[in-house]
C-alpha positions in Angstrom: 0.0 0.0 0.0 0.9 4.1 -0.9 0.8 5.6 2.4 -1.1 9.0 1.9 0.2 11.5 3.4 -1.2 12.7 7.0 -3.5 15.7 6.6 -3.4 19.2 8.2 -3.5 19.3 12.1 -6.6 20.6 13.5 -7.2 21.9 17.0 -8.4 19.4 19.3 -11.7 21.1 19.4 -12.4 20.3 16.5 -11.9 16.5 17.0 -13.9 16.7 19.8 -17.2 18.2 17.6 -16.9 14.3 16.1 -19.1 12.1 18.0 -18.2 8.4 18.0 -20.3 5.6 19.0 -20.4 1.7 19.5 -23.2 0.2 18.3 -24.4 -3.2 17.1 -25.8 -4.3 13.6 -28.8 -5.9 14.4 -30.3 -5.9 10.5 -28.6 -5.5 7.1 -31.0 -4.8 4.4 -30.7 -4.3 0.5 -31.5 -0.7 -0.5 -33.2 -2.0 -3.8 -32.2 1.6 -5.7 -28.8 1.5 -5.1 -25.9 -0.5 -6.4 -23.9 0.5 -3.8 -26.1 1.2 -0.5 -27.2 -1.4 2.5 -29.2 -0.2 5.2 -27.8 -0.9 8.7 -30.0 -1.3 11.7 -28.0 -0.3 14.5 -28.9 -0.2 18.6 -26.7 2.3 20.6 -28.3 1.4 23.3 -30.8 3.4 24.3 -32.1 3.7 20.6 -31.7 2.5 17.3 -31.2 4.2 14.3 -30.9 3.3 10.4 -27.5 3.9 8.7 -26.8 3.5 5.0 -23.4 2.4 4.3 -21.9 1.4 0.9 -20.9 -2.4 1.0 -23.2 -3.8 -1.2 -20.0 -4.4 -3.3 -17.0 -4.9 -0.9 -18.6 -7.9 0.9 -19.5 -11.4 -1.2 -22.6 -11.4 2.1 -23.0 -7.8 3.4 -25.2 -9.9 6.0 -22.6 -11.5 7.4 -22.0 -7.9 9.6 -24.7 -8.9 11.7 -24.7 -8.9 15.2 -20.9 -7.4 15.0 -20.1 -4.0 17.3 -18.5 -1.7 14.8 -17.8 2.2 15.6 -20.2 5.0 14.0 -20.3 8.7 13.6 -24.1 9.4 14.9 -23.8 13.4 14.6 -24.0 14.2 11.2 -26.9 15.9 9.9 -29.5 13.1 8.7 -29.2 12.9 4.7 -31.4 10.7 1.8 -29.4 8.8 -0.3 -31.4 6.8 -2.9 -35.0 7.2 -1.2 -33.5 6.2 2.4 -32.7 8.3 5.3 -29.2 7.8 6.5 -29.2 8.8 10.3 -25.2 8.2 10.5 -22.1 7.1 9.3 -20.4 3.8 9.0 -16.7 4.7 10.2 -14.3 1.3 8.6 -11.4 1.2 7.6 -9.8 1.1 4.1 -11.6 2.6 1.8 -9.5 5.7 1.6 -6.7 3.7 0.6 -8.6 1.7 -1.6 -8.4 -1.6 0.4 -11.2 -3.8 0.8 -12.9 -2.3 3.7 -13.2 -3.6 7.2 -15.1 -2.4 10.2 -13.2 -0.6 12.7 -14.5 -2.7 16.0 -14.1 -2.6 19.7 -11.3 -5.6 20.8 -14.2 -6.7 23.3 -18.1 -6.6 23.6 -18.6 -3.0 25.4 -22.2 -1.4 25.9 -23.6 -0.4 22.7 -23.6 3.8 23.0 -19.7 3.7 24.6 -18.3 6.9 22.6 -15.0 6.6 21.5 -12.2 9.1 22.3 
């Protein structure tokens, strides 16, 4: 791999605006107008949110993710992509670099909602 080079430093405050969360993929779904999109059911705990994430072709079964804890940005403004409402972001690893993606996970089961940082 080409390491890319690390980006401008930013003031801690900044990194602090990013809120990180554990939560757990209790559903993967098809998002039937998209090639790209699956829709991720995820519990944080004391809710559950839907989170469209673009898998559908880096994983032979995108199913296969369920019931993993995987981390996820939960506060960026709600957006529609292909009819769905995305409530989140999927935060892997890889895709920047153009590796096959993987999802950046706790080492042990933690409660769903534990914020990283």
């Amino acid at each position: 791999m080409n390491q890319a080079p690390i980006k401008p430093s930013i003031p801690f405050e900044d990194f602090e605006k990013i809120d990180i969360r554990v939560g757990t993929i209790t559903t993967v779904e098809d998002v039937e107008n998209s090639n790209k999109l699956m829709k991720l059911i995820v519990d944080f705990g004391d809710h559950n949110r839907s989170i469209l994430a673009g898998i559908k072709q880096e994983r032979e079964n995108p199913q296969e993710i369920e019931g993993k804890q995987a981390l996820f940005v939960v506060n960026l403004p709600e957006r529609k992509m292909a009819g769905e409402l995305s409530q989140g972001m999927l935060f892997d690893l890889g895709y920047a670099d153009k590796l096959t993606p993987c999802l950046a996970c706790p080492e042990k089961d933690v409660p769903n909602g534990t914020r990283a940082g």
